[in-house]
C-alpha positions as a Markdown table, in Angstrom:
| # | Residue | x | y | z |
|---|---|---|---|---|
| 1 | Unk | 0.0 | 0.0 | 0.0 |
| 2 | Unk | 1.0 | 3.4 | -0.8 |
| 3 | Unk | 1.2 | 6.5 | 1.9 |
| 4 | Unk | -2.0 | 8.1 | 0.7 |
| 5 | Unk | -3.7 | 5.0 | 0.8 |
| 6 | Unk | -2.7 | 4.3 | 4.5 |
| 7 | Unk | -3.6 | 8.0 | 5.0 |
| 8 | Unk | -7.1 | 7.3 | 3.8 |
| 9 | Unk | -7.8 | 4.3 | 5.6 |
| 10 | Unk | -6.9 | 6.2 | 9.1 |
| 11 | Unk | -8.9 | 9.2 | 8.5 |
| 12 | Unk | -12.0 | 6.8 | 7.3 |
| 13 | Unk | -11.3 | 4.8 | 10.4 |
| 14 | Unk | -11.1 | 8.0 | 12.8 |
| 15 | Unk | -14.3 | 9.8 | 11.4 |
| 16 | Unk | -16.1 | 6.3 | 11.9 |
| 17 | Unk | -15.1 | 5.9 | 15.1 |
| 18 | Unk | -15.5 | 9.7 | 16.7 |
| 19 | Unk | -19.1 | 9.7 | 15.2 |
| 20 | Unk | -19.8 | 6.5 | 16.7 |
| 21 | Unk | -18.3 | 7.3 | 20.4 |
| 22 | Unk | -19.9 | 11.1 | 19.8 |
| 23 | Unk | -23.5 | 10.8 | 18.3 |
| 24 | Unk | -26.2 | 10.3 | 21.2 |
| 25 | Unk | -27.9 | 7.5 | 19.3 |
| 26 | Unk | -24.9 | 5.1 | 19.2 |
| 27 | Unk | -24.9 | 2.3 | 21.3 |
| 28 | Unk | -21.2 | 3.0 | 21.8 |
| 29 | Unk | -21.7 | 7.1 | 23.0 |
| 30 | Unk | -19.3 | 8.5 | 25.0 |
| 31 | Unk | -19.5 | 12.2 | 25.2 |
| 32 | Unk | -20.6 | 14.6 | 21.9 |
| 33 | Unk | -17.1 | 16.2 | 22.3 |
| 34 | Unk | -16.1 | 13.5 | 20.1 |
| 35 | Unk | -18.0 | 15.7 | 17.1 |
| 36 | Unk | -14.7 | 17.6 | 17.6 |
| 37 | Unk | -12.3 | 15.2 | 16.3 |
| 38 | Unk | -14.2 | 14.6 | 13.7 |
| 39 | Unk | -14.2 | 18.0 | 12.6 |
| 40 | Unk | -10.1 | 18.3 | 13.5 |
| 41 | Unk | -9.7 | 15.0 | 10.7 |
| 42 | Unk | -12.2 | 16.5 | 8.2 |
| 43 | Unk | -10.4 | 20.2 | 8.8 |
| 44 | Unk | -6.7 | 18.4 | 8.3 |
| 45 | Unk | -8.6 | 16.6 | 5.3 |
| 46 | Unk | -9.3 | 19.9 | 3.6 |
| 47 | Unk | -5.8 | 20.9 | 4.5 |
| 48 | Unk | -4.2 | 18.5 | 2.6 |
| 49 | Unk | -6.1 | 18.5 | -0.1 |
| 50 | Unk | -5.5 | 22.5 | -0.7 |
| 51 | Unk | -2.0 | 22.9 | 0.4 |
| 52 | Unk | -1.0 | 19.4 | -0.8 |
| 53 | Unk | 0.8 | 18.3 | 2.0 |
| 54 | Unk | -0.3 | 15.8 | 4.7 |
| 55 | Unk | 2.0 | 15.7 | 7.9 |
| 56 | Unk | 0.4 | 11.5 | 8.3 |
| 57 | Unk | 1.4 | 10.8 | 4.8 |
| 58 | Unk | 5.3 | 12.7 | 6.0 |
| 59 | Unk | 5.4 | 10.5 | 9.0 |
| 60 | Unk | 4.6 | 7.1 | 7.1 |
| 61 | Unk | 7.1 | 8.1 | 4.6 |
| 62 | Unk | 9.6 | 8.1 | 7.1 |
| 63 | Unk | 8.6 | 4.8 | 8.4 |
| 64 | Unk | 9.4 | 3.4 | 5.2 |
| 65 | Unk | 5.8 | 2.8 | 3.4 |
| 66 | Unk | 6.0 | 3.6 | 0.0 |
| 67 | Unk | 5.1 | 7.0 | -1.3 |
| 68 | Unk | 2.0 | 6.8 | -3.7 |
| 69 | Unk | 1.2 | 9.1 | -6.9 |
């Protein structure tokens, strides 16, 4: 797998699981200031789409994982 496929996969993973410990309904609910780090991944999302640089995708990268096109 390539960086910004690893990247992807985290932020999917993050968003899923901050909804489901943040929204009243879930049977998992913790406390709604998990709607925040939803909105910090979907803020860094739009951040790296704009300015084209991820810091995730720089730390993978140094671990070795391939970079992707």
């Amino acid at each position: 797998m390539n960086t910004w496929q690893i990247v992807r996969i985290i932020a999917g993973s993050f968003i899923l699981l901050s909804l489901a410990l943040g929204v009243p309904g879930s049977p998992v609910f913790h406390s709604s200031w998990w709607l925040a780090f939803t909105a910090f991944v979907g803020l860094n999302l739009l951040q790296s789409g704009l300015t084209r640089w991820c810091l995730m995708e720089s730390i993978l990268a140094k671990l070795g994982v391939r970079r992707g096109n």
